[in-house]
N, C-alpha and C positions, 0 to 999 in steps of 0.2 A: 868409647873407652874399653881398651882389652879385660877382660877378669883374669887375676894373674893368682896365684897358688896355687894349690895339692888339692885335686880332688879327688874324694871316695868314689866312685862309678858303679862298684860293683854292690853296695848296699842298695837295696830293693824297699820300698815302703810297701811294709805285709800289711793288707788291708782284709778286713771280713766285710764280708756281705750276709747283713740281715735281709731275708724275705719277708715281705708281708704276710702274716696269717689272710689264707682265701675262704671265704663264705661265700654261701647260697640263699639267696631266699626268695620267696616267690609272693607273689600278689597275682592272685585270681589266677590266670594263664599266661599270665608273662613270668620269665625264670629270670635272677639279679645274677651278677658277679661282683663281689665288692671284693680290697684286696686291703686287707687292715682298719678301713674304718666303714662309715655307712653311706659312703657316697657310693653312687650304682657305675662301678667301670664298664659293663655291659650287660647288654638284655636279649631275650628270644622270648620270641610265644613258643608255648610247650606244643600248641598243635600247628600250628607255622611255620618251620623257623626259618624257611628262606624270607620272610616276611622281614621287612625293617623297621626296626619297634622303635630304635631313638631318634628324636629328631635332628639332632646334629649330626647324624650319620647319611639321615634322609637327605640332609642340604647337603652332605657330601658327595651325595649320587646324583646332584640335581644337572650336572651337567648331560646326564642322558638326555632329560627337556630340551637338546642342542644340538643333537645330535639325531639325522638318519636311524631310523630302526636296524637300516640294513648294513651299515657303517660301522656298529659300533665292536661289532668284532672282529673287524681290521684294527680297531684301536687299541693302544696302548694307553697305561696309567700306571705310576707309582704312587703310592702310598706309604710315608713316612709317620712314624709315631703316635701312632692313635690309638694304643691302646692294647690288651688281652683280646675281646668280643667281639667291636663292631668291625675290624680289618675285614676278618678273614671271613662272618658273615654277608658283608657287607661285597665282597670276592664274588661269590655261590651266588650271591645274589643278582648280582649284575651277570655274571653267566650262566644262571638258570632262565632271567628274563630276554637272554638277547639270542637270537633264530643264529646257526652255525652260517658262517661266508658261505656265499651262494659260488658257485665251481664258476 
């Protein structure tokens, strides 16, 4: 069924964007990221931080386990919505651990 009347097109729905207030806090050596409440959106060891401190980040990388050592920097990966923290540690990290393609 067609929709048949006048429509307004040019009226735009003005939206705001609230941020989350961002905290810090730390336990022993490892650094938090929280973004509004107390749940930890990402972590680093203060003296590590290519290190990977979450575990649900750690099973994110676990497909290294499956992969040639020498392979894995012919490879590609996306990574979709996971967060502030572990992405882009988590980045560094897989390319701090894997030796550059052999010529």
């Amino acid at each position: 069924m067609p929709l048949t009347g006048t429509f307004d097109l040019s009226r735009k729905k003005k939206t705001t964007t609230e941020l989350p207030e961002v905290s810090i806090s730390e336990d022993g050596d490892v650094r938090h990221l929280h973004l509004g409440t107390p749940w930890i959106q990402g972590s680093m060891r203060i003296d590590d931080p290519f290190a990977i401190e979450l575990e649900y980040v750690q099973r994110m990388m676990a497909w290294l386990l499956f992969v040639p050592p020498e392979e894995v920097a012919r490879r590609r990966a996306l990574q979709l919505g996971l967060g502030p923290g572990p992405s882009p540690s988590s980045a560094i990290s897989c390319c701090a651990w894997t030796p550059p393609p052999s010529s």
